[in-house]
C-alpha positions as a Markdown table, in Angstrom:
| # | Residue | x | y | z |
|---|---|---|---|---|
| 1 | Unk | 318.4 | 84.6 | 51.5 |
| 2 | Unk | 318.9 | 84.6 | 48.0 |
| 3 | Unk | 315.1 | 82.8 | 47.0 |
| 4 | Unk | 314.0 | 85.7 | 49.9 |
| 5 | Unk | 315.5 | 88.4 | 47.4 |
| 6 | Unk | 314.2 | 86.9 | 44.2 |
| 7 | Unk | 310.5 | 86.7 | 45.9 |
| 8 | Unk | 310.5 | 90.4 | 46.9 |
| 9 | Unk | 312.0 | 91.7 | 44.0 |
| 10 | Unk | 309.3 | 89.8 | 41.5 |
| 11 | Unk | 306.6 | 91.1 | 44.4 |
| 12 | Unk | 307.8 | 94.9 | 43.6 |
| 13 | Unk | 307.9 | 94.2 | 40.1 |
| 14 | Unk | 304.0 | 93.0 | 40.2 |
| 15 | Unk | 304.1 | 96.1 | 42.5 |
| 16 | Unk | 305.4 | 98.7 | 40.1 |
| 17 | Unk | 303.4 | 96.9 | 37.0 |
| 18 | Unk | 299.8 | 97.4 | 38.3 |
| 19 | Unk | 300.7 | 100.9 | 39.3 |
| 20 | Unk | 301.3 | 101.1 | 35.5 |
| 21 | Unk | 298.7 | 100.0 | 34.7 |
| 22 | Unk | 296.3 | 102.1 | 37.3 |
| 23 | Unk | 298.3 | 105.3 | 36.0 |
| 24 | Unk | 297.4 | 104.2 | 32.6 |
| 25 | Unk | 294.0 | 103.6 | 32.9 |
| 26 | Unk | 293.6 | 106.9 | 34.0 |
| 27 | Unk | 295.9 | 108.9 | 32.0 |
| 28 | Unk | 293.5 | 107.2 | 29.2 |
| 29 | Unk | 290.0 | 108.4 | 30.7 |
| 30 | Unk | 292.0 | 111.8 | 30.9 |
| 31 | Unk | 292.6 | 111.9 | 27.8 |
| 32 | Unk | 289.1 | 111.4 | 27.1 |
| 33 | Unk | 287.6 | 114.2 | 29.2 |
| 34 | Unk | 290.2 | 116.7 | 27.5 |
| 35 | Unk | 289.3 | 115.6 | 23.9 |
């Protein structure tokens, strides 16, 4: 149960990070357009 939790709470974490990263690429070519 416990190894269960840690494996899906590292999976959202991976989850949440490349969203980051998505949003951040385009925030960036946003930013670009605007300027």
């Amino acid at each position: 149960m416990e190894r269960n939790w840690m494996g899906e709470e590292m999976s959202l974490l991976l989850l949440i990070k490349s969203n980051d990263d998505l949003f951040g690429e385009m925030s960036d070519r946003q930013a670009e357009d605007t300027v």
